[in-house]
C-alpha positions in Angstrom: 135.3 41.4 282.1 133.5 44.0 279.7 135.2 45.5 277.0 133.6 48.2 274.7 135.5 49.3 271.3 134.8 50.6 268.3 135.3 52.9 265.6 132.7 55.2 263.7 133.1 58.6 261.4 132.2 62.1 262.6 131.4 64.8 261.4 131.7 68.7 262.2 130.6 71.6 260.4 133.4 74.1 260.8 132.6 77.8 260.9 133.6 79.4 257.3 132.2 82.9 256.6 133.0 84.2 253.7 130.9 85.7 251.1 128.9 85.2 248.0 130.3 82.9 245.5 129.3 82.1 242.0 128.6 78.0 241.7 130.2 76.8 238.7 128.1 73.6 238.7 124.4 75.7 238.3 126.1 79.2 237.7 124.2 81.0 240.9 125.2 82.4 243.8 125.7 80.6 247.2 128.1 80.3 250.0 130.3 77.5 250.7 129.2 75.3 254.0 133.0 73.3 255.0 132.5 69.7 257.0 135.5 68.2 259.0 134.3 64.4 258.5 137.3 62.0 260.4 137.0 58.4 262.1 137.0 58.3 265.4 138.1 55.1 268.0 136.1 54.8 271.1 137.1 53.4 274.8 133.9 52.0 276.3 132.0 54.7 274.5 134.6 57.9 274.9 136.6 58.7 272.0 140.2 58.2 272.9 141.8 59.1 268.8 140.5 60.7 266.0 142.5 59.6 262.7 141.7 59.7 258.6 140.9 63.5 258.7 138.8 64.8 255.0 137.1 68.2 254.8 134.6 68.7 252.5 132.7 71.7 251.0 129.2 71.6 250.1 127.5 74.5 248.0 124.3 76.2 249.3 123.2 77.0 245.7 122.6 73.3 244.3 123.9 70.7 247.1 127.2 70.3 245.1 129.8 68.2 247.0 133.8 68.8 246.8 137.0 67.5 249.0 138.5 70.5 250.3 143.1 70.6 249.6 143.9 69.6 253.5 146.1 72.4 253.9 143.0 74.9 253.5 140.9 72.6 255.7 143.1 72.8 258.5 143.7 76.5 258.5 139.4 76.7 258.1 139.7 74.5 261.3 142.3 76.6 263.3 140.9 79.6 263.2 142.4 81.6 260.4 140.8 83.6 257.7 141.3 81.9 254.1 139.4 82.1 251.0 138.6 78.9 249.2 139.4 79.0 245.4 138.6 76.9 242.3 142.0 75.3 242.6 141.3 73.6 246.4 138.0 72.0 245.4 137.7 68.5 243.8 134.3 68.0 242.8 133.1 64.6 244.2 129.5 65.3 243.3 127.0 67.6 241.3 124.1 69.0 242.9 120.5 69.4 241.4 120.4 72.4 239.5 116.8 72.5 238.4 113.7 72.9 240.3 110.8 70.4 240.1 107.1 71.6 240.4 105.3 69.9 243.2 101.8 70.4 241.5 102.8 69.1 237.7 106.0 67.4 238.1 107.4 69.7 235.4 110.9 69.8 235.6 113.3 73.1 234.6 116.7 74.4 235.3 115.8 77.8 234.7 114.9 79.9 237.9 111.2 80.5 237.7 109.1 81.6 240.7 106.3 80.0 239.3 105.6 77.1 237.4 105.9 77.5 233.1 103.9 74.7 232.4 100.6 74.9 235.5 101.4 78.4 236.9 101.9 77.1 240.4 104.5 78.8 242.4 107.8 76.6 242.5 
C-alpha cells in the first residue's frame, strides 16, 4: 500500500483596495499588498486542513514587510471593508529605500530620475 502525506505553506494574496498611503520606512507613497501565508496538510496530494494562519502586508513603495493583527486579516479575508492603520502592523522587515544606478553603481536614497553622479536615467 501507497501512502502520500505531507505538509507545505501557502500562500494567497488577498484582495485589499484601499488607497494611497504614506510608507513610514522610505516616507513615499504606496499601497499596501496583504498575503494570507498558512500551512497546509495534504492527502495523497489534496489538501485536506489548513492550520497556522499569518497575514502579512508588504509595501509597494520600498518592499517593506509587516505581520498584519489577525483580527484585521481575517476581516481583509472575509470580504469586509477595513482600513489598516499604524497600530495593526509589526514591522518584520525594512525595504530598500534608495535606488542604485545600473550604469555607475552610485547609490542614493533620494528620488532622482536620473543619475547625480553619470546622468543616466535611474
Amino acid at each position: 500500500m501507497f501512502l502520500a502525506i505531507g505538509v507545505s505553506d501557502s500562500e494567497e494574496r488577498l484582495e485589499y483596495e484601499e488607497g494611497l498611503m504614506t510608507c513610514g520606512v522610505c516616507g513615499n507613497y504606496g499601497r499596501y499588498e496583504v498575503y494570507l501565508v498558512c500551512s497546509v496538510f495534504y492527502l495523497f496530494f489534496f489538501p485536506v486542513y489548513r492550520f497556522n494562519y499569518r497575514y502579512y502586508v508588504r509595501t509597494t513603495c520600498c518592499n517593506s514587510v509587516y505581520e498584519l493583527d489577525p483580527e484585521v486579516g481575517e476581516a481583509i479575508e472575509n470580504g469586509e471593508r477595513v482600513i489598516i492603520r499604524e497600530r495593526d502592523l509589526h514591522i518584520l522587515g525594512k525595504g530598500r529605500a534608495h535606488k542604485k544606478c545600473g550604469y555607475c553603481g552610485y547609490e542614493t536614497a533620494e528620488d532622482f530620475e536620473y543619475c547625480p553622479k553619470c546622468g543616466n536615467k535611474l
